[in-house]
TORKOL-4160 file (C-alpha; in steps of 0.2 Angstrom, whole numbers, padded with zeros to 4 digits, m for minus):
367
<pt num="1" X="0504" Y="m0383" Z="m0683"/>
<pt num="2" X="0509" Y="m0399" Z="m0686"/>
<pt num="3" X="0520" Y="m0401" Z="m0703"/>
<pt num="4" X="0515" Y="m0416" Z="m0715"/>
<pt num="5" X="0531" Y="m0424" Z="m0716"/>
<pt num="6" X="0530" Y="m0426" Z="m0695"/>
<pt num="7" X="0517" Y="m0439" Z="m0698"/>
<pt num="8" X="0530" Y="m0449" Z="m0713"/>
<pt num="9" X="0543" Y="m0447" Z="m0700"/>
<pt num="10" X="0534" Y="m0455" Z="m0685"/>
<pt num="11" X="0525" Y="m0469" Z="m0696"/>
<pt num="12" X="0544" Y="m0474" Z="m0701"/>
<pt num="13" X="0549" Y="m0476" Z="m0683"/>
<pt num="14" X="0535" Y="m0486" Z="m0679"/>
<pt num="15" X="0535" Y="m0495" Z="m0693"/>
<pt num="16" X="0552" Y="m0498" Z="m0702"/>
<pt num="17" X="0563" Y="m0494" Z="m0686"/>
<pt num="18" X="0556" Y="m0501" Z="m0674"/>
<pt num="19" X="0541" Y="m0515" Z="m0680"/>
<pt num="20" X="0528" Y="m0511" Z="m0668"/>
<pt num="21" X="0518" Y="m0527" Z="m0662"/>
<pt num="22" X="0501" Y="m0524" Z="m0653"/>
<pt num="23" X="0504" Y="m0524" Z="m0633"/>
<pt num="24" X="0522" Y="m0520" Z="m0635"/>
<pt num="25" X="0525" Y="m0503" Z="m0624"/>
<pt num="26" X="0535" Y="m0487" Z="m0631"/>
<pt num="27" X="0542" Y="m0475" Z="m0621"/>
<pt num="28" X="0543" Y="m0459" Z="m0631"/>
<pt num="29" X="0559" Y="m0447" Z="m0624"/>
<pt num="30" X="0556" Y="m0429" Z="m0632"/>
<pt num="31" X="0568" Y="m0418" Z="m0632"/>
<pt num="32" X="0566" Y="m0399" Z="m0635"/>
<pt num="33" X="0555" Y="m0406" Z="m0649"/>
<pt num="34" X="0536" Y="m0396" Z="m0653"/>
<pt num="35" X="0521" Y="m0404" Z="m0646"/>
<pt num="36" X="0516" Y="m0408" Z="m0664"/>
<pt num="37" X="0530" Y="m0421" Z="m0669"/>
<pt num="38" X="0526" Y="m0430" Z="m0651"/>
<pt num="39" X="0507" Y="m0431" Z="m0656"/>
<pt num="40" X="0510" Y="m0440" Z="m0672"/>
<pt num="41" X="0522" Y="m0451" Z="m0663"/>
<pt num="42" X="0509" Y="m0454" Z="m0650"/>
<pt num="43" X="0498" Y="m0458" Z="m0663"/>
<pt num="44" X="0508" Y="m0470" Z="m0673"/>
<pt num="45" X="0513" Y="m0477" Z="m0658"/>
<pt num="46" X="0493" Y="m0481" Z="m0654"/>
<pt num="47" X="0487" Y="m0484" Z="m0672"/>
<pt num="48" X="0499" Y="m0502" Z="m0668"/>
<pt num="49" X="0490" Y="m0508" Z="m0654"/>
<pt num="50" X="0505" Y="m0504" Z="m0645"/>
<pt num="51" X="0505" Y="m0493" Z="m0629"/>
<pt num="52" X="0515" Y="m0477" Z="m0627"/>
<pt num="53" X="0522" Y="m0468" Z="m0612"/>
<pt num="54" X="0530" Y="m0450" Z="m0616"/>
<pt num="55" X="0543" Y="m0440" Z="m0607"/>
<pt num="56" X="0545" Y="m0422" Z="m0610"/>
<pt num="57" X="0561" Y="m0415" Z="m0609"/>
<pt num="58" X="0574" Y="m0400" Z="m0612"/>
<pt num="59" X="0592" Y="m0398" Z="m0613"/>
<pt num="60" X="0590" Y="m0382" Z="m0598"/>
<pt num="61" X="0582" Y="m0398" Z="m0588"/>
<pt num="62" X="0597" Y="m0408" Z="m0592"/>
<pt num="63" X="0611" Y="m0395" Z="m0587"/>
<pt num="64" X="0599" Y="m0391" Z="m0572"/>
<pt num="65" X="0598" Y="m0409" Z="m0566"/>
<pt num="66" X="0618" Y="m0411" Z="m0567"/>
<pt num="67" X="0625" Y="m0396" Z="m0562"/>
<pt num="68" X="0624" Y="m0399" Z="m0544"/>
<pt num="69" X="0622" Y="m0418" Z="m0546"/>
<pt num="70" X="0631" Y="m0429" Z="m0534"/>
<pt num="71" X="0632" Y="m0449" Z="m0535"/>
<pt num="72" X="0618" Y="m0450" Z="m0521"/>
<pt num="73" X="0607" Y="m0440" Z="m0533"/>
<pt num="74" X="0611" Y="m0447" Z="m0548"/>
<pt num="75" X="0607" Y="m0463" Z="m0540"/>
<pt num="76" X="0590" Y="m0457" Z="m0537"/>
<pt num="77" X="0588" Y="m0451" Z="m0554"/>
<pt num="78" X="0594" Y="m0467" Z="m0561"/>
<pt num="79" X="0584" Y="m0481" Z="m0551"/>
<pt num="80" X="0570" Y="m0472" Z="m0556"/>
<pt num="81" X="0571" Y="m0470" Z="m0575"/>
<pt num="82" X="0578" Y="m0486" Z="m0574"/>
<pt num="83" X="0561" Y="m0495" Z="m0567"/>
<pt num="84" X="0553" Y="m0486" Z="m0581"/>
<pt num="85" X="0565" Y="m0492" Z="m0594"/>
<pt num="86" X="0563" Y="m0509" Z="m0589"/>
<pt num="87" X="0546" Y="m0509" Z="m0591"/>
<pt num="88" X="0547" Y="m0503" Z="m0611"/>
<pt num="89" X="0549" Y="m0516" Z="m0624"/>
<pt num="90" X="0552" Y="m0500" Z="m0638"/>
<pt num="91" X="0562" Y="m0484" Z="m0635"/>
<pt num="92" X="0562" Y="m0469" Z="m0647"/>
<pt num="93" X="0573" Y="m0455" Z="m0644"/>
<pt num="94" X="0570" Y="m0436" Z="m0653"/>
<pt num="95" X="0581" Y="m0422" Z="m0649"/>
<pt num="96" X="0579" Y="m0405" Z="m0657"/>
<pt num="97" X="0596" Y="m0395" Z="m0653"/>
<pt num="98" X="0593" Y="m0380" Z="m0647"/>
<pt num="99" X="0611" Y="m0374" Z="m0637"/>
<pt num="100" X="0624" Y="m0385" Z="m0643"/>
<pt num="101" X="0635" Y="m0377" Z="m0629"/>
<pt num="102" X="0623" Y="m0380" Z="m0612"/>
<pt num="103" X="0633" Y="m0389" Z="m0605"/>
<pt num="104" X="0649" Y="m0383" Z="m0610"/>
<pt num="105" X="0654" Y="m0376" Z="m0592"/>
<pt num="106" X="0653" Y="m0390" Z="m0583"/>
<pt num="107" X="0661" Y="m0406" Z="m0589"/>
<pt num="108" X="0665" Y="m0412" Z="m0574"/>
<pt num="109" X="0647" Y="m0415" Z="m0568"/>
<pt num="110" X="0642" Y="m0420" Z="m0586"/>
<pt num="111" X="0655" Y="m0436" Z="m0586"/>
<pt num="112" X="0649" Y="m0439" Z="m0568"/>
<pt num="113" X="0632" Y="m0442" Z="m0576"/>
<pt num="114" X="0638" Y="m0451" Z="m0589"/>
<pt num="115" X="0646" Y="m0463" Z="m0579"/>
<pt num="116" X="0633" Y="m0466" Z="m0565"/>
<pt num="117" X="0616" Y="m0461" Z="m0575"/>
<pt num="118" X="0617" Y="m0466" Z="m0593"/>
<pt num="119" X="0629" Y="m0480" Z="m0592"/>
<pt num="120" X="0615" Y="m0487" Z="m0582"/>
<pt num="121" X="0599" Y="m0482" Z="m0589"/>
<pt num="122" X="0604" Y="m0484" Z="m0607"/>
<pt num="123" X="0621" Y="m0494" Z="m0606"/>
<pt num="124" X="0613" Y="m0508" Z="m0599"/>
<pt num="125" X="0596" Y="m0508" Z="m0600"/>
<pt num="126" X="0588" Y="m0497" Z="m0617"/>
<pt num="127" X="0604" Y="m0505" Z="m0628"/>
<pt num="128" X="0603" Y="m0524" Z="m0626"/>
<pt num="129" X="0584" Y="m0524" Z="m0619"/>
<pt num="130" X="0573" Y="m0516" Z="m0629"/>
<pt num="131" X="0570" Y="m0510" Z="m0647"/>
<pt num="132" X="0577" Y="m0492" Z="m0650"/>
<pt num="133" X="0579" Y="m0480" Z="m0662"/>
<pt num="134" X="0587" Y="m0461" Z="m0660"/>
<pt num="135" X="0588" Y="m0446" Z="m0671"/>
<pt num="136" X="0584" Y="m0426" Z="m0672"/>
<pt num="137" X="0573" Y="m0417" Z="m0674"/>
<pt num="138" X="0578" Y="m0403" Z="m0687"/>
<pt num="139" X="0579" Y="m0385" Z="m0678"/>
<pt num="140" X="0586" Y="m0367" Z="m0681"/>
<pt num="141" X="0605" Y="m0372" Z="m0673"/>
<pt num="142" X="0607" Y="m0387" Z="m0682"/>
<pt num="143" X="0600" Y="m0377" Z="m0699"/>
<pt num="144" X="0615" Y="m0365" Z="m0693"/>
<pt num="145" X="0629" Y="m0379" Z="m0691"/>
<pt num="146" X="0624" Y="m0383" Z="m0709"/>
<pt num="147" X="0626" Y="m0366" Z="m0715"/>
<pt num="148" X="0609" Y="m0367" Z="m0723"/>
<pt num="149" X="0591" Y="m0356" Z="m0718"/>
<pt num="150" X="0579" Y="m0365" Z="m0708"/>
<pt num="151" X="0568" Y="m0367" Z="m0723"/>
<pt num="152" X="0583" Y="m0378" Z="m0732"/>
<pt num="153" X="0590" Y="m0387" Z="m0716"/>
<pt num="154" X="0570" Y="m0393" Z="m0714"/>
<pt num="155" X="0569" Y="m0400" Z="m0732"/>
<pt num="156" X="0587" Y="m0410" Z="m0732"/>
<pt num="157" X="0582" Y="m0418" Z="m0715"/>
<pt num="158" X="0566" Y="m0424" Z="m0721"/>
<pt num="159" X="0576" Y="m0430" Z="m0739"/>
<pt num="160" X="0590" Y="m0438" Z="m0729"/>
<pt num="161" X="0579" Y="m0447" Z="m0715"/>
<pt num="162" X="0560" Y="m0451" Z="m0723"/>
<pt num="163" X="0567" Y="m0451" Z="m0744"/>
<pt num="164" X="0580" Y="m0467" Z="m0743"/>
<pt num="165" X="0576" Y="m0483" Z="m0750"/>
<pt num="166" X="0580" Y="m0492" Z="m0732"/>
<pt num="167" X="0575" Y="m0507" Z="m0739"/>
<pt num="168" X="0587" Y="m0507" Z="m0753"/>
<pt num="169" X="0601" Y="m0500" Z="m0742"/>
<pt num="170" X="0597" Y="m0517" Z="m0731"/>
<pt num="171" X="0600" Y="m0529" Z="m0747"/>
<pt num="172" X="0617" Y="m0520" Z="m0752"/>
<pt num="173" X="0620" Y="m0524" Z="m0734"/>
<pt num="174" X="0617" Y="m0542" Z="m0733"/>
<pt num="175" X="0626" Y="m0544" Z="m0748"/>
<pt num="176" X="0641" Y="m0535" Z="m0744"/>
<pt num="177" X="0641" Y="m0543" Z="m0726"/>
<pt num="178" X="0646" Y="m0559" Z="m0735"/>
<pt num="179" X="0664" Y="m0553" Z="m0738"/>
<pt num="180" X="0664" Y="m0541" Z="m0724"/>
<pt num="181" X="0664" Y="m0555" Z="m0713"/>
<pt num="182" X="0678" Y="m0563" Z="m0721"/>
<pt num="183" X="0689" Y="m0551" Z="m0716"/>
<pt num="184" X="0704" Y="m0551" Z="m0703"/>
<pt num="185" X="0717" Y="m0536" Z="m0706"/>
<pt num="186" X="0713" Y="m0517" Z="m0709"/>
<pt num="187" X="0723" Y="m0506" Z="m0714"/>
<pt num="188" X="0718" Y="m0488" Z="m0716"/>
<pt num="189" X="0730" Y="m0473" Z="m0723"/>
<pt num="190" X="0728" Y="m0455" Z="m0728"/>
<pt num="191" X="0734" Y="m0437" Z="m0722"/>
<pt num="192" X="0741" Y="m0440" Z="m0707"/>
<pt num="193" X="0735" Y="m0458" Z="m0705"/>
<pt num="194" X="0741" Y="m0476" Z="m0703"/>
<pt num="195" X="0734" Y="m0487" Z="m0695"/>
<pt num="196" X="0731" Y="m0506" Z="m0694"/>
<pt num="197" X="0722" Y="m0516" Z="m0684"/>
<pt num="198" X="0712" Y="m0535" Z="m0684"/>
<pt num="199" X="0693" Y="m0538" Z="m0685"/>
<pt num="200" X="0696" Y="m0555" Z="m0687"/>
<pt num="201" X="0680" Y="m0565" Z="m0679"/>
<pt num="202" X="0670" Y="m0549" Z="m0676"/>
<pt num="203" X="0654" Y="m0547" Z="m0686"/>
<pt num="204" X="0649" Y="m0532" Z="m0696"/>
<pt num="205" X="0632" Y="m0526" Z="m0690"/>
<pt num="206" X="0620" Y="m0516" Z="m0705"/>
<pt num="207" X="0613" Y="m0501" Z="m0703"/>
<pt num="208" X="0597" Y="m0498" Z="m0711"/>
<pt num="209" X="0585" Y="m0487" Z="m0702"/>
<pt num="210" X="0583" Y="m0498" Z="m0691"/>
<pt num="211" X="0590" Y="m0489" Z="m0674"/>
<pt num="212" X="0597" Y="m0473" Z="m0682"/>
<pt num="213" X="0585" Y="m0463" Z="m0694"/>
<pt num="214" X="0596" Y="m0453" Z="m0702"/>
<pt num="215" X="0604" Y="m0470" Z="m0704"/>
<pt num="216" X="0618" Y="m0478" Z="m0717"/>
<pt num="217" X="0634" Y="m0488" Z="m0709"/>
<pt num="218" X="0637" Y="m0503" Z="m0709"/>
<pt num="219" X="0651" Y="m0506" Z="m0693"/>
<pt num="220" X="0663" Y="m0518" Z="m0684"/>
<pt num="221" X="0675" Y="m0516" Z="m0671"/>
<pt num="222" X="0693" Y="m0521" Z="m0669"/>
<pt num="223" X="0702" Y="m0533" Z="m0659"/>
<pt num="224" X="0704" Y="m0523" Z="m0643"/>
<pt num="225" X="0721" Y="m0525" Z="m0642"/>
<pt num="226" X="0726" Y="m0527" Z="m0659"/>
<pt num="227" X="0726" Y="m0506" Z="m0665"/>
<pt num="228" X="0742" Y="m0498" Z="m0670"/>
<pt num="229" X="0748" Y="m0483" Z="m0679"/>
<pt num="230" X="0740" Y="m0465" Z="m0681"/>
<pt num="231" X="0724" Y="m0458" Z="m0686"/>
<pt num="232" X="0721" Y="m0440" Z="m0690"/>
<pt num="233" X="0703" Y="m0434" Z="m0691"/>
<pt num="234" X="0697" Y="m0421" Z="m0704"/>
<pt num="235" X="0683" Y="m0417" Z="m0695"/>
<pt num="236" X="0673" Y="m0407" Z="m0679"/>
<pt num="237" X="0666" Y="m0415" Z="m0667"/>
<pt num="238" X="0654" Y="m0409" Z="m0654"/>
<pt num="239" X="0657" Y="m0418" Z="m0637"/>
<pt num="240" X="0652" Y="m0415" Z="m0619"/>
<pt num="241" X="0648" Y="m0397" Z="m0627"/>
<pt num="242" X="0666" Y="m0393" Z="m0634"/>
<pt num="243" X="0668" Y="m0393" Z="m0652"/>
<pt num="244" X="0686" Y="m0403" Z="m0655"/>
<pt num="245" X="0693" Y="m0401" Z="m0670"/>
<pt num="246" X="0711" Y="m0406" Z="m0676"/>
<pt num="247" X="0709" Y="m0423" Z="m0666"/>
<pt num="248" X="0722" Y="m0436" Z="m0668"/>
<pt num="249" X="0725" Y="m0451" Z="m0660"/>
<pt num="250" X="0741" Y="m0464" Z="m0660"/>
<pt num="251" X="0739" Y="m0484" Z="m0652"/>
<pt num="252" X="0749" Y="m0495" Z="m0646"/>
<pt num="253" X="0743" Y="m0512" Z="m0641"/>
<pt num="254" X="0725" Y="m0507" Z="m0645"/>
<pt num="255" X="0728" Y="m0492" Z="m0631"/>
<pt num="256" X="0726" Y="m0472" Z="m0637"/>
<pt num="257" X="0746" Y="m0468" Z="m0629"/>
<pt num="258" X="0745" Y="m0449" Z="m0636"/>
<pt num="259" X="0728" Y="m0439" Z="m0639"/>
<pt num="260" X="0729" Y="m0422" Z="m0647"/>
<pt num="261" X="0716" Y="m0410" Z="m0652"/>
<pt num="262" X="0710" Y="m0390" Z="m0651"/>
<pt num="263" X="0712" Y="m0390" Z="m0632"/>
<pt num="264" X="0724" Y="m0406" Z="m0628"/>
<pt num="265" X="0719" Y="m0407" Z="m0609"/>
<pt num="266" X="0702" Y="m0407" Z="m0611"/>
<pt num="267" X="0703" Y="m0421" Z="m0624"/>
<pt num="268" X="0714" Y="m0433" Z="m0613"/>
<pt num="269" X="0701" Y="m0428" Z="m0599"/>
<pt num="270" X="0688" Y="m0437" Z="m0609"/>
<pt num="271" X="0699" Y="m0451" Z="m0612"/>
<pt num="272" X="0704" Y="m0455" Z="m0595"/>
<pt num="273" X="0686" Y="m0456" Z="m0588"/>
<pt num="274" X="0689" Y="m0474" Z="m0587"/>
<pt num="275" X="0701" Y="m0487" Z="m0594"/>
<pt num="276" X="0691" Y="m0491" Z="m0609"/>
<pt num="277" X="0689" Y="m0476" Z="m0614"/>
<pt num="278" X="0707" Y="m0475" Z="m0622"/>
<pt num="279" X="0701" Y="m0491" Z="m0630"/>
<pt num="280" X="0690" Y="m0493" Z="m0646"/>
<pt num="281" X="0673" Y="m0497" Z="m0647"/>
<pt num="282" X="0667" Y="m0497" Z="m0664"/>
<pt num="283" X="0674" Y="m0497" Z="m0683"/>
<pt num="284" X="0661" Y="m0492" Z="m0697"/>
<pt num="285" X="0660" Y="m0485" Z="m0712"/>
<pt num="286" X="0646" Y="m0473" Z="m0718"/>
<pt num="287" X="0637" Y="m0475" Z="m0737"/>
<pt num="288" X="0620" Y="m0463" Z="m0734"/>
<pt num="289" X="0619" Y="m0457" Z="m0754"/>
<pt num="290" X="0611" Y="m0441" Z="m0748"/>
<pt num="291" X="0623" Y="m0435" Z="m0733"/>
<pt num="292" X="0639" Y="m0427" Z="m0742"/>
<pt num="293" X="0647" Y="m0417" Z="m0732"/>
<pt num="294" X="0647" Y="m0412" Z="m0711"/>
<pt num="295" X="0637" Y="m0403" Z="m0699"/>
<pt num="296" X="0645" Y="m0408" Z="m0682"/>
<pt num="297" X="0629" Y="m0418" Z="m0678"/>
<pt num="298" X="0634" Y="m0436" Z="m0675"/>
<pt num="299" X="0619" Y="m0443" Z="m0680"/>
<pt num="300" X="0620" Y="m0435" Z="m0698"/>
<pt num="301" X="0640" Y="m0436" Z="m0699"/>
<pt num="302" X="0643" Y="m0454" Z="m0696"/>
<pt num="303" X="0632" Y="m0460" Z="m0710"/>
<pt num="304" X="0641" Y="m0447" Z="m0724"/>
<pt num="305" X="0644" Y="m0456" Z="m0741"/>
<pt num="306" X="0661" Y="m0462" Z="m0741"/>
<pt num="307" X="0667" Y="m0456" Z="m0722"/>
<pt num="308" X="0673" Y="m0472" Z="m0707"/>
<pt num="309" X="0672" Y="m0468" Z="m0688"/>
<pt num="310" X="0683" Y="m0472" Z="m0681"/>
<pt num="311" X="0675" Y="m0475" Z="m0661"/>
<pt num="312" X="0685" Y="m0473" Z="m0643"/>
<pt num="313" X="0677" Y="m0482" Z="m0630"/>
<pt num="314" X="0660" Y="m0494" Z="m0628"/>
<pt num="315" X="0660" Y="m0509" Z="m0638"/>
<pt num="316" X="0639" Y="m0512" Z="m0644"/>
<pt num="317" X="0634" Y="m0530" Z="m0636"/>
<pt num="318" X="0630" Y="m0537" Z="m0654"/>
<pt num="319" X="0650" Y="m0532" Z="m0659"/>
<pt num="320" X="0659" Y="m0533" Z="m0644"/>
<pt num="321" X="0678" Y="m0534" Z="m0640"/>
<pt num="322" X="0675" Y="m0534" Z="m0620"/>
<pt num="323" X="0679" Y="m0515" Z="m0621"/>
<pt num="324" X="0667" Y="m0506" Z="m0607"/>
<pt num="325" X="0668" Y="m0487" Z="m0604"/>
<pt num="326" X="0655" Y="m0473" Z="m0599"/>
<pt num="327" X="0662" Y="m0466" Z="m0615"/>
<pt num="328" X="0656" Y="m0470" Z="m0634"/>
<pt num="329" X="0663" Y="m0454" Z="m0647"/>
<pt num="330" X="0659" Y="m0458" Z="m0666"/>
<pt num="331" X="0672" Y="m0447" Z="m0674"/>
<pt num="332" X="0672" Y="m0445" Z="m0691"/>
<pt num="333" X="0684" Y="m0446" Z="m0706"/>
<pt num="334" X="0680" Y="m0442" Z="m0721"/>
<pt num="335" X="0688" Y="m0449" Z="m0737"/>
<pt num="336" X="0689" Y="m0438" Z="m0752"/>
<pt num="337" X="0701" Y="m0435" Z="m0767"/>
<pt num="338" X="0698" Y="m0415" Z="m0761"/>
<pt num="339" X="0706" Y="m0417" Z="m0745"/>
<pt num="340" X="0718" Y="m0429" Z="m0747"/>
<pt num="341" X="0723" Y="m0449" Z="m0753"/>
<pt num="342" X="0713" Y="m0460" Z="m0742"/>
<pt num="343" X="0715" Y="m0479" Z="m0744"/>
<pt num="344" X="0706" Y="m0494" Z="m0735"/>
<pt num="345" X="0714" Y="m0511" Z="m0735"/>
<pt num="346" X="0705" Y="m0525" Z="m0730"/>
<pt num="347" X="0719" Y="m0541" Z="m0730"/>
<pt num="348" X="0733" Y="m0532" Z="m0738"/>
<pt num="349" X="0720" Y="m0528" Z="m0753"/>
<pt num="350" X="0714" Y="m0510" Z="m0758"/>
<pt num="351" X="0695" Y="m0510" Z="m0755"/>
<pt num="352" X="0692" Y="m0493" Z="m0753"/>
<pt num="353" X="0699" Y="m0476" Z="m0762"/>
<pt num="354" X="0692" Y="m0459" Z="m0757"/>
<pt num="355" X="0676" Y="m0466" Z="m0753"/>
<pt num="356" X="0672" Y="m0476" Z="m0767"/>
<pt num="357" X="0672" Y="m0496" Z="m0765"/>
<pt num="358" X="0681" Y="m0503" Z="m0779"/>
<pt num="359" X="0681" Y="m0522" Z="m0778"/>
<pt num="360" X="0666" Y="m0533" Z="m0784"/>
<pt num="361" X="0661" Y="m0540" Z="m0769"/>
<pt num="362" X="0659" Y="m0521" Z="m0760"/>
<pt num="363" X="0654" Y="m0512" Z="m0776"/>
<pt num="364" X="0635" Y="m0515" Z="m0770"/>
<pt num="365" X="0638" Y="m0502" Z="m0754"/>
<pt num="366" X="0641" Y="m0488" Z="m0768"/>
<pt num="367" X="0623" Y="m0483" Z="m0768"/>
């Protein structure tokens, strides 16, 4: 039976996320997701004049498809959803998460896939070709990652992802942007953190429900070669199905020279899937009002109130440092007097303390 709040969900797509002209097309790529949440996409999809085209998925799919995969039939694979991409003009992407762990046994063929399959399809075509937006879609493991019923975990999903003023979000954004763009060194410390680096020339790119829905960052990237010192995350992170925890990283020259974590060898595995890998991608800082605290979902986790992330690997096309890699892990760092002093200086000036912006022209992010 189809839930009220579906339909609210897939009119924000459509209409806040992704602006859906008449004749556009819209490839709808469904996840584990009920039958009822792809109907009212399909319906919000038409109901623009627009044209959609739906692939049914499943995580069991996905592992079956990789398992034995080799490059000749990820090739295959590839070169076909690739002709379909190209021919989309909008791309939504819904995952409900039902086995966090499916993949878990074989990270070997997942990074093969990740490298010769999605590199492709979505590196290179869905990112910088077509209008996109990802999220979840709220099910029973994510409602246990949580630690709250199903019942719960449904109604903070639909608060966080259809109950934000987007629009107002996307003003404090602009405005901030101002400054933000200003800015040439960072500096970032805290338990077990120090950390500098230069942004100088890169833009900062707002967030406003636009690609993410839950959304709520606002994000640059550094200098590639211009990261040094430590970070230390506070955080779990989910990634090719193992969930890392105690990750900390130390740079030299922009390059990750000692990787730690839960399972060391498994981490540095990740990191040397190619030579950007060890490189970073993306700095942003999350100010979603509504998202307080973790539940290893990416998606969710990046946009906390008052958290950064801190991002090995791909560079986005709109904020790019000429880092490239098969690899792009948002990892989280929350900042909060609870857990410790954590400070962010932008140009040898305190901007940030324990989440909270305190200078004038960064105060409007504080929503």
């Amino acid at each position: 039976m189809s839930d009220a709040r579906e339909k609210k969900l897939a009119e924000l797509l459509v209409n806040h996320s992704l602006k859906l002209k008449k004749g556009e097309s819209c490839l709808i790529d469904a996840t584990d997701v009920p039958v009822s949440m792809v109907e009212e996409l399909v319906a919000a999809v038409y109901s623009k004049g627009a044209y959609p085209v739906v692939n049914l998925w499943s995580e069991r799919i996905e592992r079956a498809m990789e398992e034995n995969a080799t490059k000749e039939s990820l090739a295959l694979w590839r070169d076909v959803d690739a002709y379909r991409m190209d021919k989309m003009n909008a791309y939504i992407g819904i995952r409900g998460v039902r086995n966090v762990r499916e993949c878990s046994s074989i990270p070997e063929k997942t990074a093969l896939a990740a490298s010769e399959y999605r590199k492709y399809v979505h590196g290179q075509i869905r990112l910088p070709k077509t209008k996109w937006v990802v999220l979840r879609y709220p099910t029973e493991v994510m409602a246990m990652q949580a630690d709250m019923s199903t019942r719960e975990f449904e109604d903070f999903f639909y608060s966080v992802c259809t109950n934000v003023d987007y629009a107002a979000m996307a003003d404090a954004m602009r405005k901030a942007k101002v400054f933000l763009d200003t800015v040439d060194k960072v500096r970032i410390t805290g338990p077990g953190t120090d950390i500098t680096f230069s942004i100088k020339g890169m833009p900062w790119i707002p967030c406003a429900g636009e690609a993410n829905i839950p959304d709520g960052e606002i994000y640059s990237c550094p200098v590639k070669t211009s990261v040094n010192g430590t970070i230390t995350y506070n955080t779990e992170s989910t990634y090719r199905s193992h969930k890392f925890s105690d990750i900390s990283f130390t740079f030299r020259d922009g390059k990750i020279v000692e990787a730690h974590s839960d399972d060391d060898k498994l981490i540095n595995d990740i990191l040397d899937t190619d030579e950007g890998a060890r490189y970073i991608g993306e700095f942003s800082m999350g100010v979603n009002p509504r998202i307080t605290r973790t539940m290893d979902n990416t998606l969710f986790d990046e946009k906390i109130y008052g958290s950064i992330h801190f991002t090995p690997g791909q560079a986005y096309d709109d904020c790019y440092n000429g880092n490239d890699s098969a690899v792009h892990w948002d990892i989280v760092q929350l900042h909060r007097t609870n857990i410790g002093d954590y400070c962010i200086y932008f140009d040898d000036v305190l901007v940030r303390k324990n989440g909270v912006f305190c200078i004038r022209e960064l105060e409007c992010l504080n929503l």
